[in-house]
PQR file with spaces between the fields and no chain letter, atoms N, CA, C, O and H, PARSE charges and radii, in Angstrom:
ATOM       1  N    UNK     1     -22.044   23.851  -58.940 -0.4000 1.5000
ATOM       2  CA   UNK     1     -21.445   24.417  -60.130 -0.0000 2.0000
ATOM       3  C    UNK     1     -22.000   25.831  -60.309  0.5500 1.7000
ATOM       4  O    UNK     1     -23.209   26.063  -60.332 -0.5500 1.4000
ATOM       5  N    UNK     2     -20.880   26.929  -60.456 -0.4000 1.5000
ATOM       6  CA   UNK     2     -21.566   28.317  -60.829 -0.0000 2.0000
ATOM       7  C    UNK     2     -22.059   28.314  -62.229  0.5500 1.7000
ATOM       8  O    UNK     2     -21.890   27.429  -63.068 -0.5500 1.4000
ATOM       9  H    UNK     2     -19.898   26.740  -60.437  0.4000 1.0000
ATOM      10  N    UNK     3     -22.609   29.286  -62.338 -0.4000 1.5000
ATOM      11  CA   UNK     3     -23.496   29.934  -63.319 -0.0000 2.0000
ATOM      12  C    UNK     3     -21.602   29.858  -64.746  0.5500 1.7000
ATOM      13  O    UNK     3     -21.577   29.065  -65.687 -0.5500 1.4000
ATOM      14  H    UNK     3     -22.747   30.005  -61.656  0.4000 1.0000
ATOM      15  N    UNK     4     -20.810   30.512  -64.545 -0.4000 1.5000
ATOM      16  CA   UNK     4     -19.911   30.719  -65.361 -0.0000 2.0000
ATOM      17  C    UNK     4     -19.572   29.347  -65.718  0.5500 1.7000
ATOM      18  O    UNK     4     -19.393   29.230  -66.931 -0.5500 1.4000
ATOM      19  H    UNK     4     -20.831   31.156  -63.780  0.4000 1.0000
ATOM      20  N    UNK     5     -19.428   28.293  -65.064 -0.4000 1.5000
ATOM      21  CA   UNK     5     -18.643   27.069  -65.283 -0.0000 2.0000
ATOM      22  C    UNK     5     -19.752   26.218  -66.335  0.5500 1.7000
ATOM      23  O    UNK     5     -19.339   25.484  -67.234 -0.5500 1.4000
ATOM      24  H    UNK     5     -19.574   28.389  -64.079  0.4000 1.0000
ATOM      25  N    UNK     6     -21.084   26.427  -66.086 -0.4000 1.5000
ATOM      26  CA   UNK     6     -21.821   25.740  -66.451 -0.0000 2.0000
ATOM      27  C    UNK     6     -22.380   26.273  -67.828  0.5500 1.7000
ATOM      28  O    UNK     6     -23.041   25.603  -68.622 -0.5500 1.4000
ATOM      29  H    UNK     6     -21.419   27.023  -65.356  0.4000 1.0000
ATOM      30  N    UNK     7     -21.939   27.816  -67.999 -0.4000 1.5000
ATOM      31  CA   UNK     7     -21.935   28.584  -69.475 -0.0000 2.0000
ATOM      32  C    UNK     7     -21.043   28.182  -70.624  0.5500 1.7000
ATOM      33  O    UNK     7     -21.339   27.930  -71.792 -0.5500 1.4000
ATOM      34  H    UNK     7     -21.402   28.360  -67.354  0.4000 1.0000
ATOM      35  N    UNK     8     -19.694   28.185  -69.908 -0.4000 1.5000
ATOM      36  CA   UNK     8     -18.703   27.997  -70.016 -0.0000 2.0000
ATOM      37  C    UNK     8     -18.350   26.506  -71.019  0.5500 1.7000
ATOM      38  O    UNK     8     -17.977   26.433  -72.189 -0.5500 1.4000
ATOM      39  H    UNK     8     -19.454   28.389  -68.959  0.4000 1.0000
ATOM      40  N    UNK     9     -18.615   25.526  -70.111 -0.4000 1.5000
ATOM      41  CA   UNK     9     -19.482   24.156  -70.345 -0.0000 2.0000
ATOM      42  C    UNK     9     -20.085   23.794  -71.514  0.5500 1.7000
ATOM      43  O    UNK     9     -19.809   22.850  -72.255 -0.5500 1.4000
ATOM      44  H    UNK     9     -18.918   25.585  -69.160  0.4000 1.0000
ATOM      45  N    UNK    10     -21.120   24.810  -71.637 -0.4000 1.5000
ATOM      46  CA   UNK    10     -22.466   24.449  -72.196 -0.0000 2.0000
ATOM      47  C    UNK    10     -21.825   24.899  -74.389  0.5500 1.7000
ATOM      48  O    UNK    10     -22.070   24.436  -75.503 -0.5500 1.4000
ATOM      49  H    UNK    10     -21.344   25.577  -71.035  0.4000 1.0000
ATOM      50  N    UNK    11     -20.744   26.324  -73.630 -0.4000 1.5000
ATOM      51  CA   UNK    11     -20.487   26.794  -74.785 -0.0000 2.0000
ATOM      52  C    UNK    11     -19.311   26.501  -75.704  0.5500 1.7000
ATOM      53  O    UNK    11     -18.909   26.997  -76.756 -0.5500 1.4000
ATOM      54  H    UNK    11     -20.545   26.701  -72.726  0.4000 1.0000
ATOM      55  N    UNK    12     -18.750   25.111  -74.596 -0.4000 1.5000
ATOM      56  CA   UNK    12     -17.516   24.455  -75.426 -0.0000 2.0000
ATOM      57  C    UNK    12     -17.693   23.437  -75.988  0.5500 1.7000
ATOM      58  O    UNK    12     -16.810   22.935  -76.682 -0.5500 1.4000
ATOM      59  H    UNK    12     -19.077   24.708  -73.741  0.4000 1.0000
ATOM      60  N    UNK    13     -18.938   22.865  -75.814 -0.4000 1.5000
ATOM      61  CA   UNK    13     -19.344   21.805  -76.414 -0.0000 2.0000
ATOM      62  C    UNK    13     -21.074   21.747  -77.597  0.5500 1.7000
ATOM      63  O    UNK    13     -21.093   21.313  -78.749 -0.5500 1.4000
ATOM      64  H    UNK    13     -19.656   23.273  -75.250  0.4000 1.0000
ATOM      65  N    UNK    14     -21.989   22.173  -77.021 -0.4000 1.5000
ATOM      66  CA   UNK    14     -23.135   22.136  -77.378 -0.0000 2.0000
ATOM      67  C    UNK    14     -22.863   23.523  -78.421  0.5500 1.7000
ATOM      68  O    UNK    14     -22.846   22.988  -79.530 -0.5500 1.4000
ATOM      69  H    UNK    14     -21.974   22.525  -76.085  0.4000 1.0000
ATOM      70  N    UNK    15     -22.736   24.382  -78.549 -0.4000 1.5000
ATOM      71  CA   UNK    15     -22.588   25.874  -79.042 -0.0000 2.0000
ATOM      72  C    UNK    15     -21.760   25.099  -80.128  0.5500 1.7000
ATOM      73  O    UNK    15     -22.373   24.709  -81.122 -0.5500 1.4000
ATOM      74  H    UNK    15     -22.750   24.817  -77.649  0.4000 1.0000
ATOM      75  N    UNK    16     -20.343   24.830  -80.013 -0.4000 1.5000
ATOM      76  CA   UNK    16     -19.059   24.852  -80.920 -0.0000 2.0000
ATOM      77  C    UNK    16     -19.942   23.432  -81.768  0.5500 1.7000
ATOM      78  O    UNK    16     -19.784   23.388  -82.988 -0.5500 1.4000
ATOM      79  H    UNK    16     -19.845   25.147  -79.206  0.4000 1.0000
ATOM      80  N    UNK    17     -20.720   22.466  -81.199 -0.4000 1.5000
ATOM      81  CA   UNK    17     -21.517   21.585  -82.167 -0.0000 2.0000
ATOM      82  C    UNK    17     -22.428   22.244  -83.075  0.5500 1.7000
ATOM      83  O    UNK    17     -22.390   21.968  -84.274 -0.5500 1.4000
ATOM      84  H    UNK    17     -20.849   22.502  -80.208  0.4000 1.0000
ATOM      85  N    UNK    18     -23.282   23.132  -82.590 -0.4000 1.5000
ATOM      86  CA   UNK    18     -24.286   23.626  -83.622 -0.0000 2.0000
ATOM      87  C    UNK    18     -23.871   24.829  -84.869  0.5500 1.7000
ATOM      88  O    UNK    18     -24.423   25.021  -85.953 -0.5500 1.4000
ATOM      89  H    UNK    18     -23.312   23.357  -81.616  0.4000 1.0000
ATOM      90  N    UNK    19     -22.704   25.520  -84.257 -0.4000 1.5000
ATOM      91  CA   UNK    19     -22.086   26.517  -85.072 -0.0000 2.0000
ATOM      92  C    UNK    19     -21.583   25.623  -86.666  0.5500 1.7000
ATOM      93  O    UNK    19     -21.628   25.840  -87.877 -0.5500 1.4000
ATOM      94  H    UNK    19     -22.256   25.364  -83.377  0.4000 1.0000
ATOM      95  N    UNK    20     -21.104   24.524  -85.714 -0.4000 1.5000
ATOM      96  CA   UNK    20     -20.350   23.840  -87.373 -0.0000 2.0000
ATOM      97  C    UNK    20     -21.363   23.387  -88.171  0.5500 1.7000
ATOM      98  O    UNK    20     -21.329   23.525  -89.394 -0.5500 1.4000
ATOM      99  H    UNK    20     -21.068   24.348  -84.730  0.4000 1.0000
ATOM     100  N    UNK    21     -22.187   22.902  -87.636 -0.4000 1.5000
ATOM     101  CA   UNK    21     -23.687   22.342  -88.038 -0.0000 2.0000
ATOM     102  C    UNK    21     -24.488   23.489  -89.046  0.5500 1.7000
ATOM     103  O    UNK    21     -25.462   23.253  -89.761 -0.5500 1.4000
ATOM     104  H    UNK    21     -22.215   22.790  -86.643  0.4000 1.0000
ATOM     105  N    UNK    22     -24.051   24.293  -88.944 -0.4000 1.5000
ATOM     106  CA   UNK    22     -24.234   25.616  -89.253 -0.0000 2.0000
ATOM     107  C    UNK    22     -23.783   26.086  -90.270  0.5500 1.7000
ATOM     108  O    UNK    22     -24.349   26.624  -91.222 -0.5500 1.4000
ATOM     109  H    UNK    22     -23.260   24.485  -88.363  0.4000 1.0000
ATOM     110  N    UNK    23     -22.214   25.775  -89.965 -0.4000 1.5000
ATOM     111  CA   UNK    23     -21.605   25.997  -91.263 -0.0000 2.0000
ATOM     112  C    UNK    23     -21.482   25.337  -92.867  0.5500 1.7000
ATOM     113  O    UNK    23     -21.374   25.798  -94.003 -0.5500 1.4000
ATOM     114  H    UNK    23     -21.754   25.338  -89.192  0.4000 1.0000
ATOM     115  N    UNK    24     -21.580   23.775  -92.141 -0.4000 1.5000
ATOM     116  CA   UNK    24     -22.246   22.414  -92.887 -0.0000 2.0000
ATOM     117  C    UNK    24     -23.191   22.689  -93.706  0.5500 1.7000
ATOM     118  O    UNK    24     -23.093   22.546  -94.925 -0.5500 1.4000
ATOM     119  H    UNK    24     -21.668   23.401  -91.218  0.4000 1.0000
ATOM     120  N    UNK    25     -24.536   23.256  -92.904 -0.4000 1.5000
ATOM     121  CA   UNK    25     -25.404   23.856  -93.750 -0.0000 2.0000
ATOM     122  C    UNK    25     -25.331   24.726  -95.248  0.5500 1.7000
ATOM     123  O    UNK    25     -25.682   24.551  -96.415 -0.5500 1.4000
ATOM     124  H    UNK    25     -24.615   23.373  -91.914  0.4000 1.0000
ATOM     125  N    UNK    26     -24.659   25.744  -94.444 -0.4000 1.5000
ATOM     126  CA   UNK    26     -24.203   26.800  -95.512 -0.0000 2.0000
ATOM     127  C    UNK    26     -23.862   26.675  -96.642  0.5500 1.7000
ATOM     128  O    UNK    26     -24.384   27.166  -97.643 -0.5500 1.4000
ATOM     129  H    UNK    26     -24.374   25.886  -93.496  0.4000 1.0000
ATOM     130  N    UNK    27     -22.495   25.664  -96.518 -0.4000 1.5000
ATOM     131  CA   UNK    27     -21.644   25.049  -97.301 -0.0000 2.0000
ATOM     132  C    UNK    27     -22.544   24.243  -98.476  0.5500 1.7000
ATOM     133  O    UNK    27     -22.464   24.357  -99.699 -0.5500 1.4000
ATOM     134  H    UNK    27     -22.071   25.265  -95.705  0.4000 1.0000
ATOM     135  N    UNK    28     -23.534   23.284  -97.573 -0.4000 1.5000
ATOM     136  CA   UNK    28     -24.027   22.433  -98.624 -0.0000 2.0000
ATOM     137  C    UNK    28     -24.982   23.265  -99.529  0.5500 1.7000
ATOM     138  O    UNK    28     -24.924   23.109 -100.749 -0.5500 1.4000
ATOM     139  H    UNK    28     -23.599   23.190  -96.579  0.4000 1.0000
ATOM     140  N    UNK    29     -26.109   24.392  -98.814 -0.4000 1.5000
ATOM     141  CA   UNK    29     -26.843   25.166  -99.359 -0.0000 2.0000
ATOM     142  C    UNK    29     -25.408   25.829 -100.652  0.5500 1.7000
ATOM     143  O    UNK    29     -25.213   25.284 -101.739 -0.5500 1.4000
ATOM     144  H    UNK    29     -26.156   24.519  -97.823  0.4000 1.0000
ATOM     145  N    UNK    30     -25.043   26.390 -100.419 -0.4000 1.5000
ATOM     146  CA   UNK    30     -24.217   27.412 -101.365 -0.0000 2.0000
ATOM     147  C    UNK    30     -24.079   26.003 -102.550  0.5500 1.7000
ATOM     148  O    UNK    30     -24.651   26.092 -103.637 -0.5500 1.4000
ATOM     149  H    UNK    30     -25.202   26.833  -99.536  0.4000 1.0000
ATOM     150  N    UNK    31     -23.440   25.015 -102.262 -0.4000 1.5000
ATOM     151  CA   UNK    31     -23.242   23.880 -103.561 -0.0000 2.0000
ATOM     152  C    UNK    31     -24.311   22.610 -103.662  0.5500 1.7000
ATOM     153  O    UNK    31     -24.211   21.394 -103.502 -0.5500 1.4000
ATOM     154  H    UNK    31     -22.975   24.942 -101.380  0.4000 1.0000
ATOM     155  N    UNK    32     -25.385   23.521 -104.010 -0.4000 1.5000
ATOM     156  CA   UNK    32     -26.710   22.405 -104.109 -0.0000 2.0000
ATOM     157  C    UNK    32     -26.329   23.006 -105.523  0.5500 1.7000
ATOM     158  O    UNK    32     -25.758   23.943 -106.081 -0.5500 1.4000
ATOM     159  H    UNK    32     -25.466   24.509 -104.141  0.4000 1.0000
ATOM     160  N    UNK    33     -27.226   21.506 -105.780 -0.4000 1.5000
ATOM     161  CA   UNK    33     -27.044   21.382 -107.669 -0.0000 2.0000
ATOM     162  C    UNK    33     -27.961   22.647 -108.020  0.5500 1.7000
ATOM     163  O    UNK    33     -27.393   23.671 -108.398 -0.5500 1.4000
ATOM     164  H    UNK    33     -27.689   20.745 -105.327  0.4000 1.0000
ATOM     165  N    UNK    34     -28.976   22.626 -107.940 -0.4000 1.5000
ATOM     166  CA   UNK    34     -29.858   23.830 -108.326 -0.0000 2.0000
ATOM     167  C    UNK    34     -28.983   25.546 -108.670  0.5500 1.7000
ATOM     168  O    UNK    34     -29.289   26.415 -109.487 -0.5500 1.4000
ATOM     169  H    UNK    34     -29.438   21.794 -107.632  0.4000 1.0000
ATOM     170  N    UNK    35     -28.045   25.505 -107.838 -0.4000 1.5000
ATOM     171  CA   UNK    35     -27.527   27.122 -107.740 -0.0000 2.0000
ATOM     172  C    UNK    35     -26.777   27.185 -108.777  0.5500 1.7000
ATOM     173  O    UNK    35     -26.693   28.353 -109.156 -0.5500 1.4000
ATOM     174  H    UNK    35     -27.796   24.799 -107.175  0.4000 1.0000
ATOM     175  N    UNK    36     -26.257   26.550 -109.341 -0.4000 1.5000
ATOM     176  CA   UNK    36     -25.495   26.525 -110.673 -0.0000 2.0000
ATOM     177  C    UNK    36     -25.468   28.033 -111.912  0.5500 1.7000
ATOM     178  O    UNK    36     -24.612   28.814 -112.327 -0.5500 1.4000
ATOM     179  H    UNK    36     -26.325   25.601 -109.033  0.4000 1.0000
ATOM     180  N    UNK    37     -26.806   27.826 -112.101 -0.4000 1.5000
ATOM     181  CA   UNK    37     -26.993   28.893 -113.034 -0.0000 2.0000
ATOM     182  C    UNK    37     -27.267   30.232 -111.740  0.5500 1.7000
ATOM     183  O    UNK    37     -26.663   31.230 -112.133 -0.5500 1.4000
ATOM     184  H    UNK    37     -27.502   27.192 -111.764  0.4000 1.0000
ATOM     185  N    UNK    38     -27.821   30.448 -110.675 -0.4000 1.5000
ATOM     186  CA   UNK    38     -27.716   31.291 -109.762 -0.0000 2.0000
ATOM     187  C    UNK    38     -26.523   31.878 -109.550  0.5500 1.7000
ATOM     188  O    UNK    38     -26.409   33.070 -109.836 -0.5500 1.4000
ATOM     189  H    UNK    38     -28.312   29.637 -110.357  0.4000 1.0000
ATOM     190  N    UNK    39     -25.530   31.226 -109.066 -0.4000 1.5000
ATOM     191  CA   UNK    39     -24.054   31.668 -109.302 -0.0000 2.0000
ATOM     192  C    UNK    39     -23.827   31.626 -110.230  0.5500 1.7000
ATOM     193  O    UNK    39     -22.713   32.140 -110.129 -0.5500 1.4000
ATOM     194  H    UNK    39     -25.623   30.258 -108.834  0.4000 1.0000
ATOM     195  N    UNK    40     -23.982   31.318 -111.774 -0.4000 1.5000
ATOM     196  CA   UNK    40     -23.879   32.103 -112.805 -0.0000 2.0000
ATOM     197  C    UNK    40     -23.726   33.466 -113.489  0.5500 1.7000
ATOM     198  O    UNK    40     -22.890   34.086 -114.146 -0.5500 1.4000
ATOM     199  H    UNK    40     -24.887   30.900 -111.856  0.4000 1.0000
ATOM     200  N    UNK    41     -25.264   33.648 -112.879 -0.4000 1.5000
ATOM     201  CA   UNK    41     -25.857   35.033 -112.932 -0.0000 2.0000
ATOM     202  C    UNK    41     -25.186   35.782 -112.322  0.5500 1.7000
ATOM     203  O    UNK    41     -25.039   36.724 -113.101 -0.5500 1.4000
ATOM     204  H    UNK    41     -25.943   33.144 -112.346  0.4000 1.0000
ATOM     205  N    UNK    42     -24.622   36.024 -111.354 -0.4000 1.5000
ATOM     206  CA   UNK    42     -24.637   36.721 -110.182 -0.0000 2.0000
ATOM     207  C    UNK    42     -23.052   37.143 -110.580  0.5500 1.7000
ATOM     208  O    UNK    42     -22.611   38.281 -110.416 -0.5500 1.4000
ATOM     209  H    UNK    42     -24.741   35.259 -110.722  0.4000 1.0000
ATOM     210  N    UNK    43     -22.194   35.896 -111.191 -0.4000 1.5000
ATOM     211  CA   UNK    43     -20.763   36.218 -111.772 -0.0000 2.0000
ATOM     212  C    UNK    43     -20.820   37.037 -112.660  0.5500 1.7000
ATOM     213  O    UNK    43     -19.886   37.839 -112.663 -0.5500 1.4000
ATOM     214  H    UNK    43     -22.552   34.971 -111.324  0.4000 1.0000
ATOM     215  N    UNK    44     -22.042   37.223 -113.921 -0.4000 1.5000
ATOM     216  CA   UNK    44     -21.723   37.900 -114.823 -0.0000 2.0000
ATOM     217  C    UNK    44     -22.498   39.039 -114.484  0.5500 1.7000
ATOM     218  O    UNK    44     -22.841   39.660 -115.490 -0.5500 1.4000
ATOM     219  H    UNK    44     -22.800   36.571 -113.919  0.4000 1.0000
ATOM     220  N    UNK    45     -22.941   39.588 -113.283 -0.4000 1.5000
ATOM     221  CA   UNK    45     -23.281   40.898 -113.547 -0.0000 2.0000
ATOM     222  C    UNK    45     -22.208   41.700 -113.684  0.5500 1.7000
ATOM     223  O    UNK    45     -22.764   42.700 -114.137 -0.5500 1.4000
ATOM     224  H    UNK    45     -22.662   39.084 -112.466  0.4000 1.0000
ATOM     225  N    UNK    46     -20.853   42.023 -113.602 -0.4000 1.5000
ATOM     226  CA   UNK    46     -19.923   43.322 -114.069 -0.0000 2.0000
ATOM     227  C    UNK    46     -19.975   43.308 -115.611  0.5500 1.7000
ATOM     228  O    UNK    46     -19.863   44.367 -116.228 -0.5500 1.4000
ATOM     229  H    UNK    46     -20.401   41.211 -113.234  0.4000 1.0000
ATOM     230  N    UNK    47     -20.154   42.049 -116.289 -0.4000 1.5000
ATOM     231  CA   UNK    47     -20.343   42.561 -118.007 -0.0000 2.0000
ATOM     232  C    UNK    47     -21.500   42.532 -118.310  0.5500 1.7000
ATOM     233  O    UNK    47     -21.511   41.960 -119.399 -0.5500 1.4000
ATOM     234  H    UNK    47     -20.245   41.188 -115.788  0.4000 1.0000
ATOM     235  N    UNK    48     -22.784   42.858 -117.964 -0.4000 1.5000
ATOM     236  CA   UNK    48     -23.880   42.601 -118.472 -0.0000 2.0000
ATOM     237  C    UNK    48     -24.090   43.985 -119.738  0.5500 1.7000
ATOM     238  O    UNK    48     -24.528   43.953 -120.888 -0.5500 1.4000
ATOM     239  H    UNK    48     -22.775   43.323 -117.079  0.4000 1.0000
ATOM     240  N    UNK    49     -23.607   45.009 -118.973 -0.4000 1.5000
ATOM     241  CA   UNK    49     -23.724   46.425 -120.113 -0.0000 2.0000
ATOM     242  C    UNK    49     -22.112   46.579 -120.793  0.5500 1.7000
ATOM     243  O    UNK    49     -21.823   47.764 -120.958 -0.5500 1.4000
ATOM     244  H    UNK    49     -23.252   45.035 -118.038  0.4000 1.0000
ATOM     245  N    UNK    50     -20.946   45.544 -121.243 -0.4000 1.5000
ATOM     246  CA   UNK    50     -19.839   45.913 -121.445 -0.0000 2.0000
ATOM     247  C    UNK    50     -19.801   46.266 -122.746  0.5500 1.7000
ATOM     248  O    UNK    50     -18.683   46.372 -123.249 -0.5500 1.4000
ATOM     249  H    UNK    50     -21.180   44.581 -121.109  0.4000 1.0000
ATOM     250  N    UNK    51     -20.951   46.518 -123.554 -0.4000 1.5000
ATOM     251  CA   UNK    51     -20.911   47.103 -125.084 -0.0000 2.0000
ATOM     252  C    UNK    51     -21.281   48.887 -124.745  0.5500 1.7000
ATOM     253  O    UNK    51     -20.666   49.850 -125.202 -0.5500 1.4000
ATOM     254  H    UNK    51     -21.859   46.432 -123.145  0.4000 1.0000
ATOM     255  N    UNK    52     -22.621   48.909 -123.694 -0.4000 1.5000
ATOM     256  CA   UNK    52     -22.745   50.436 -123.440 -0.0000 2.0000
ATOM     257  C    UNK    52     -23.501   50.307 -121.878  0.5500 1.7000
ATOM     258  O    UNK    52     -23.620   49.407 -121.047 -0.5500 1.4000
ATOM     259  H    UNK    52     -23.121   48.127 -123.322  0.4000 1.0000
ATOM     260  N    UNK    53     -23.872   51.537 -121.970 -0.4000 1.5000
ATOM     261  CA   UNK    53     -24.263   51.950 -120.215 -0.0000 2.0000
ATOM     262  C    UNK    53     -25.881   51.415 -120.385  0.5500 1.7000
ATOM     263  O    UNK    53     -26.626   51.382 -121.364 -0.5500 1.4000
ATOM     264  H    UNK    53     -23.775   52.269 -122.645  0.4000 1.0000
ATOM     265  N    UNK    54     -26.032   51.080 -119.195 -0.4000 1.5000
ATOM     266  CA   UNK    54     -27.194   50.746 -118.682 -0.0000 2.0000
ATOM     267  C    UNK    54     -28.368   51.627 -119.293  0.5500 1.7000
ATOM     268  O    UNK    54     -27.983   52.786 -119.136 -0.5500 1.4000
ATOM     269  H    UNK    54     -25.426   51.107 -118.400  0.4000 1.0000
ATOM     270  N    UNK    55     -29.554   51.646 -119.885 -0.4000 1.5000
ATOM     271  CA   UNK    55     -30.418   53.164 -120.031 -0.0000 2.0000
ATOM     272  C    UNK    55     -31.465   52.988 -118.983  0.5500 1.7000
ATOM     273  O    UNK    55     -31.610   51.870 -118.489 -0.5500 1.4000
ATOM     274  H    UNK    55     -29.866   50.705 -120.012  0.4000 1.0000
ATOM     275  N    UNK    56     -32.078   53.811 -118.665 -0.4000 1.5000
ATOM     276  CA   UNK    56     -32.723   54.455 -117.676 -0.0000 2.0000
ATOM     277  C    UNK    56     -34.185   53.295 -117.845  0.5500 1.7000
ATOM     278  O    UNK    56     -34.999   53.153 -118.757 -0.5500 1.4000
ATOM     279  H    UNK    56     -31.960   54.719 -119.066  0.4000 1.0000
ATOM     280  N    UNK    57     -34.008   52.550 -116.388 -0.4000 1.5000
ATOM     281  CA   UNK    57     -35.709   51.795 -116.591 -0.0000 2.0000
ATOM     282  C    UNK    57     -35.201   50.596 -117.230  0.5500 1.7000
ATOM     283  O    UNK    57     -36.023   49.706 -117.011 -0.5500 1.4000
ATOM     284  H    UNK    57     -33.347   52.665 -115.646  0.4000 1.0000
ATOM     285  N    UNK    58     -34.176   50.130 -117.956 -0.4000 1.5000
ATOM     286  CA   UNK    58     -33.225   48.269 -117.968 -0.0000 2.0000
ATOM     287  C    UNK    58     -33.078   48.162 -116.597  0.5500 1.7000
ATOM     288  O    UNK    58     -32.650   48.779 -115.622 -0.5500 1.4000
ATOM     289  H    UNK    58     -33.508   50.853 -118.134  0.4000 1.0000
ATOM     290  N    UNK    59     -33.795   46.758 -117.037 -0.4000 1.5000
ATOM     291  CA   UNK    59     -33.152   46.195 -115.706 -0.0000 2.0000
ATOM     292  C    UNK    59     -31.688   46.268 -115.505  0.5500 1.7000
ATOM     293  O    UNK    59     -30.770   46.446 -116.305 -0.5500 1.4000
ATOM     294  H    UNK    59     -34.143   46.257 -117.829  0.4000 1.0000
ATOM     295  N    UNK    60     -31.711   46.094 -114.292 -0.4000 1.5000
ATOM     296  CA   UNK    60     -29.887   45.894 -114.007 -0.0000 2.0000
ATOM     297  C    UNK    60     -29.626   44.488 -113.743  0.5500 1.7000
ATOM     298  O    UNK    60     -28.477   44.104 -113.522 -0.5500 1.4000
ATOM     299  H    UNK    60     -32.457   45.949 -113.642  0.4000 1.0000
């Protein structure tokens, strides 16, 4: 078996398993109970200053 067949091989099966495994991950990380208020936050930063502008040294 060449070097290509056995890449080839290796990357249609073992590779395309760990990628999804991967993605699985992601997926579950992003919707763990904990992130809730994390993605909260993170939604309302465009109105956090929608009464006035940010001043110099607020956090953002």
């Amino acid at each position: 078996m060449d070097t290509y067949s056995l890449l080839r091989e290796i990357a249609d099966s073992w590779v395309l398993l760990a990628l999804f495994i991967f993605f699985i991950g992601c997926v579950v990380w992003a919707f763990r109970p904990g992130s809730r208020a994390v993605h909260r936050d993170i939604a309302d930063i465009p109105f956090r200053h929608e009464d006035r502008p940010a001043q110099p040294g607020e956090e953002v």
